[in-house]
C-alpha positions as CSV (number, residue, x, y, z in Angstrom):
1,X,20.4,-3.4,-23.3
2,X,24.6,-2.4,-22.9
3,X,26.7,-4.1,-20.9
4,X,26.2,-1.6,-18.0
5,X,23.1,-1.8,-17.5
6,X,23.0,-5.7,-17.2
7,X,25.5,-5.9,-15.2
8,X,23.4,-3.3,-12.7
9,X,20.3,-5.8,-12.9
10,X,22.1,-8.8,-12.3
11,X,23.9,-7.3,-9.2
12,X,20.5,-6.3,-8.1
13,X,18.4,-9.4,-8.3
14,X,21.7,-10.9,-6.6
15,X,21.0,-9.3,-3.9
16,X,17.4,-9.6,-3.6
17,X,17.5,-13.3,-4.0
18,X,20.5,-13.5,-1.3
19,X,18.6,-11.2,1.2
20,X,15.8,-13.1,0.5
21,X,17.4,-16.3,0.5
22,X,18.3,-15.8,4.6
23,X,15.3,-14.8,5.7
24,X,13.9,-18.4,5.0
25,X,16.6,-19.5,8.0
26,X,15.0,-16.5,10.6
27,X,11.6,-17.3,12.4
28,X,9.1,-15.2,10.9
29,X,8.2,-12.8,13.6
30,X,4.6,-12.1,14.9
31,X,3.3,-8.9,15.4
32,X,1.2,-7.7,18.4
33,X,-2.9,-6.5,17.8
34,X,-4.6,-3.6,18.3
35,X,-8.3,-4.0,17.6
36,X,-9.8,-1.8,14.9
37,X,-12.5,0.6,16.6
38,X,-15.0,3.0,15.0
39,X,-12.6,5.8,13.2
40,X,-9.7,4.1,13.1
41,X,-7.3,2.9,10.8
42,X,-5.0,-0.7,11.2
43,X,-1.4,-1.7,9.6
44,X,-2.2,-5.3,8.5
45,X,1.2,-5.2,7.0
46,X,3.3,-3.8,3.6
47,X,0.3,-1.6,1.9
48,X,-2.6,-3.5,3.5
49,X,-4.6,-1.3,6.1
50,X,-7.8,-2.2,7.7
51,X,-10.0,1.5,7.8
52,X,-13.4,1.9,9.8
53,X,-15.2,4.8,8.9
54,X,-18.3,5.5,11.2
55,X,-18.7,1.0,10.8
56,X,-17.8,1.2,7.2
57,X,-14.7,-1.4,6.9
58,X,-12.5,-0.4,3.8
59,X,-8.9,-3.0,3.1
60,X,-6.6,-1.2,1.0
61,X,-4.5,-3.7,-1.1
62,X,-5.2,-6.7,0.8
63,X,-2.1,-9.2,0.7
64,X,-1.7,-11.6,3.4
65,X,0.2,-14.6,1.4
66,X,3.8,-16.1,3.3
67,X,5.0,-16.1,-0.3
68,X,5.0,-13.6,-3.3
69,X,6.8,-16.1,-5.6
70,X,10.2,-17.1,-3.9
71,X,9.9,-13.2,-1.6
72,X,9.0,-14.6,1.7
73,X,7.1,-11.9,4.3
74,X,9.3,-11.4,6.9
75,X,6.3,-11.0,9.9
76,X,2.8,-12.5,10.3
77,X,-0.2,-10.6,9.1
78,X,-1.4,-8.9,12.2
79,X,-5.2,-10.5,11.1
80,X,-7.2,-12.8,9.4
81,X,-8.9,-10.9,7.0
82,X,-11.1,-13.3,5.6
83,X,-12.5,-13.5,9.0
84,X,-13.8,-10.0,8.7
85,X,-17.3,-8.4,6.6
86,X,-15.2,-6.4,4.4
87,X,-17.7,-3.3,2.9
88,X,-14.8,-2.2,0.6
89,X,-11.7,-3.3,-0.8
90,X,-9.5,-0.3,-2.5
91,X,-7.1,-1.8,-5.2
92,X,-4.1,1.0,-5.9
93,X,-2.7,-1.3,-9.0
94,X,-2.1,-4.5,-10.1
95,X,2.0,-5.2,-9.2
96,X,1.7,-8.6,-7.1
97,X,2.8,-7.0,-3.6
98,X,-0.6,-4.7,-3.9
99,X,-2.7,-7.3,-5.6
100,X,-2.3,-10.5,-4.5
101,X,-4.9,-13.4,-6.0
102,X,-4.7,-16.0,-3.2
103,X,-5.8,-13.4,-0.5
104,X,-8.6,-11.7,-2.8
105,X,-10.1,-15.2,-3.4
106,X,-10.6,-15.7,0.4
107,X,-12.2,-12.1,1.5
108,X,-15.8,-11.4,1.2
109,X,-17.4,-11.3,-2.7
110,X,-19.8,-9.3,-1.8
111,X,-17.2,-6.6,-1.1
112,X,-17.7,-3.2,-3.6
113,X,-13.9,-3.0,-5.1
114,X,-12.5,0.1,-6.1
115,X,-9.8,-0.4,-8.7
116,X,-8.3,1.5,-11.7
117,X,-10.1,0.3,-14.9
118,X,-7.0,-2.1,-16.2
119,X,-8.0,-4.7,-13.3
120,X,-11.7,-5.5,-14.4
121,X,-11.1,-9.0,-16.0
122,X,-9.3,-10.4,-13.0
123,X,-11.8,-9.0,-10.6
124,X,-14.8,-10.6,-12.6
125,X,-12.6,-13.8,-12.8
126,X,-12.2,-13.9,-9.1
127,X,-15.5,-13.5,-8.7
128,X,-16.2,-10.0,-7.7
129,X,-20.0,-8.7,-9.0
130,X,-19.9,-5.3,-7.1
131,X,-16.6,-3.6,-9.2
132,X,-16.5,0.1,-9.6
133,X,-13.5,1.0,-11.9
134,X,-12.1,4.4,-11.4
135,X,-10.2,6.7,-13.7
136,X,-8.3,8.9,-12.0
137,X,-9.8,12.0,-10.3
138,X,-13.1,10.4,-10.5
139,X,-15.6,9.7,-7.7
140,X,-17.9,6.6,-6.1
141,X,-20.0,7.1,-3.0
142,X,-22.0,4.6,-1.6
143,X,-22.8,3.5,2.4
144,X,-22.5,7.2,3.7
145,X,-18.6,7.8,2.4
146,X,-17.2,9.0,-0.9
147,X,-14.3,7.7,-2.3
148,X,-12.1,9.7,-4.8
149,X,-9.1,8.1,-7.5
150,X,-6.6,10.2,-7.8
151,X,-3.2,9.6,-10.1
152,X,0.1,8.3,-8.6
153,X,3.2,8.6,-10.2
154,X,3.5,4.8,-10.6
155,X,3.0,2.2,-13.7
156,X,0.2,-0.2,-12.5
157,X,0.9,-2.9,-14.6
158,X,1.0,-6.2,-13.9
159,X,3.9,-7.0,-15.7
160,X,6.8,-5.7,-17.0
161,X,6.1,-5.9,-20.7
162,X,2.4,-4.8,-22.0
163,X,1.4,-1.2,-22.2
164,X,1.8,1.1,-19.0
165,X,-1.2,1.0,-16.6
166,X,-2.6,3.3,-14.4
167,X,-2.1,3.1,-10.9
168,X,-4.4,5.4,-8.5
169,X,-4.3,6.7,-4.5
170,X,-7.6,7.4,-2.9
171,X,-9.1,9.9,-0.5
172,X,-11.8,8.2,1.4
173,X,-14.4,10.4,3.6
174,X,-17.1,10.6,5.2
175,X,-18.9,13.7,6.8
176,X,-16.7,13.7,9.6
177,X,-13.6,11.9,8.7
178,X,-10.7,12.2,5.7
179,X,-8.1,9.6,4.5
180,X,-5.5,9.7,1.9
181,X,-4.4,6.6,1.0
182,X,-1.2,7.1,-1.3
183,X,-0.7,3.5,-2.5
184,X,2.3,3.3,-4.3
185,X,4.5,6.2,-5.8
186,X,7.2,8.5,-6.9
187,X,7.4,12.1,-6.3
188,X,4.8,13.8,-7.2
189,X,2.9,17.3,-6.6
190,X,-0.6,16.4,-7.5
191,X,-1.8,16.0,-4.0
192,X,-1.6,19.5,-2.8
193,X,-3.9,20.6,-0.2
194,X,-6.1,17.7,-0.3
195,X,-6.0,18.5,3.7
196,X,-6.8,14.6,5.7
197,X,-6.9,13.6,8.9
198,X,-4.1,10.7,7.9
199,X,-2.0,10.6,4.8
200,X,-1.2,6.9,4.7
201,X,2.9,7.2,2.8
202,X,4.9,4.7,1.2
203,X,8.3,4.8,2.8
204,X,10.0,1.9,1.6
205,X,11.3,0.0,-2.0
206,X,13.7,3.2,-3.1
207,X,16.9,1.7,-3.4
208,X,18.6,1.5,-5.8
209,X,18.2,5.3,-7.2
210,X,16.7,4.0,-10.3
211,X,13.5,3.1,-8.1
212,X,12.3,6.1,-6.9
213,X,11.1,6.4,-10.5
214,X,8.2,4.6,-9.4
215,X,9.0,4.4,-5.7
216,X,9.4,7.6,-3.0
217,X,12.3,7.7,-0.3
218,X,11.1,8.3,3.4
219,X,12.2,11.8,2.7
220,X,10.0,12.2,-0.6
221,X,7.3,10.5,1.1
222,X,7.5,13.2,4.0
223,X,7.9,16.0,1.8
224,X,4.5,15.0,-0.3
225,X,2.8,14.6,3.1
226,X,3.5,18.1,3.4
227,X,2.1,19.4,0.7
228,X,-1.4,17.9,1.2
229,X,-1.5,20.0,4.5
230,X,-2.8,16.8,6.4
231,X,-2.6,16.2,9.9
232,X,-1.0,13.2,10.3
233,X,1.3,10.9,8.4
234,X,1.6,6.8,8.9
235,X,4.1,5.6,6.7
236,X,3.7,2.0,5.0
237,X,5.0,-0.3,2.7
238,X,8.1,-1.5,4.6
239,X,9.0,-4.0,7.4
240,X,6.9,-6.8,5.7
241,X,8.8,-8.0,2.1
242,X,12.2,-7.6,1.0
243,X,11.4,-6.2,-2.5
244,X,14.4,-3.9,-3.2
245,X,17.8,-2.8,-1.5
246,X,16.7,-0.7,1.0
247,X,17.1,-1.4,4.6
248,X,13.7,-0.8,6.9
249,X,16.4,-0.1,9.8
250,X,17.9,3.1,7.8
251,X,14.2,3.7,7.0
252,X,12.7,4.2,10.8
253,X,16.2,6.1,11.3
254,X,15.4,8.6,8.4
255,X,11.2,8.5,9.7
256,X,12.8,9.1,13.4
257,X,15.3,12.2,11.8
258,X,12.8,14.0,9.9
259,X,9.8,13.6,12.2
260,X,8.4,16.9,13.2
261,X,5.4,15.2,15.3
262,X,3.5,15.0,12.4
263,X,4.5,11.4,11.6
264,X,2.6,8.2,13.6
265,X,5.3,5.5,13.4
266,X,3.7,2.3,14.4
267,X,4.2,-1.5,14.3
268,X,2.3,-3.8,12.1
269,X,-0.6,-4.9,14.1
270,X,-1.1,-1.5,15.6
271,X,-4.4,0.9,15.5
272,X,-4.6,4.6,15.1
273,X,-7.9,6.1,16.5
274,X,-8.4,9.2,14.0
């Protein structure tokens, strides 16, 4: 590694830590709640959304912990999701803020999980029976919906050493309803006319530059939105962690800017009817 480059780092995790450091003095904030109906979809917070298809309750990338290591979350989940008879729990990859072990060990192990086919031993270990691993652009149905992997432009592994990992999105339907859940990723063009009611878009953890390797911008995000011809976006992954240098207020500024009524900013703790 040159000089550069470690200098780069250092100034990042700086940052982070410093950021992260003065949150621990602000009062974490509480977020109002929106009940989840029949065909809706709920921002529990970061990438964690509570779906109801026709009574069918899917939790993308549960994480509901205070702490991810010395990160602190910077608002209350908007529920208690152990609380709730989870049907499905979609896994998009194994990086800590999309698969967090303290808040998988308290939902329902009866749950069917849907995770790419590098997080098996952890699942069984946690005490999941009902795990369907999915390569992607392979399908699962079960309990009247049909849920398809597809590939995001992301390394899923756990850590940073270790062979790359893959790291999927989902659509989720039934016969009435369609959902794209993106997960976490760069730009990509491999969801082109997959045509949902919602596109569920990461919009935040792109700064520096370097990061939108594996992360999108708001305006990325937007633009693959886009190209699935869906009919509504609700952007995610921000206002929840401090993970890289980007600022959530420049984020809803950029989401406000390029909005062309296609995009459903909410709160965390809010409910979209689809």
């Amino acid at each position: 590694m040159n000089f550069t480059k470690l200098r780069k780092i250092t100034g990042y995790m700086y940052e982070l830590h410093r950021r992260n450091f003065k949150s621990y003095f602000k009062p974490m904030l509480i977020p109002s709640y929106e009940p989840l109906v029949t065909d809706s979809v709920h921002w529990v917070g970061h990438a964690t959304v509570l779906i109801n298809l026709n009574g069918v309750i899917i939790v993308t990338d549960p994480v509901t912990s205070i702490n991810l290591g010395q990160i602190r979350r910077l608002i209350k989940p908007s529920l208690n999701l152990s609380s709730i008879n989870i049907d499905y729990i979609l896994l998009s990859h194994g990086h800590m803020d999309h698969m967090n072990y303290s808040t998988l060990m308290k939902l329902n192990k009866n749950a069917v999980v849907i995770a790419p086919k590098n997080l098996d031993f952890p699942l069984k270990i946690l005490g999941f029976k009902n795990r369907i691993l999915l390569n992607p652009d392979e399908d699962y149905s079960g309990s009247g919906i049909k849920i398809r992997a597809l590939r995001a432009n992301h390394d899923g592994r756990r850590y940073p050493w270790g062979t790359a990992a893959d790291s999927n999105s989902y659509i989720i339907e039934n016969s009435t309803k369609k959902i794209f859940f993106a997960g976490d990723t760069a730009y990509t063009d491999v969801y082109k006319n997959l045509m949902a009611d919602v596109a569920i878009m990461p919009v935040g953890c792109y700064k520096p530059d370097e990061f939108q390797e594996m992360h999108c911008s708001p305006e990325q995000s937007f633009k693959m939105f886009k190209m699935t011809n869906s009919k509504l976006m609700i952007p995610i992954h921000y206002k929840t962690y401090i993970l890289a240098q980007d600022d959530d207020n420049v984020t809803c500024d950029t989401l406000e800017r390029i909005n062309d009524g296609s995009i459903k900013i909410i709160d965390i703790g809010q409910t979209v009817k689809l």
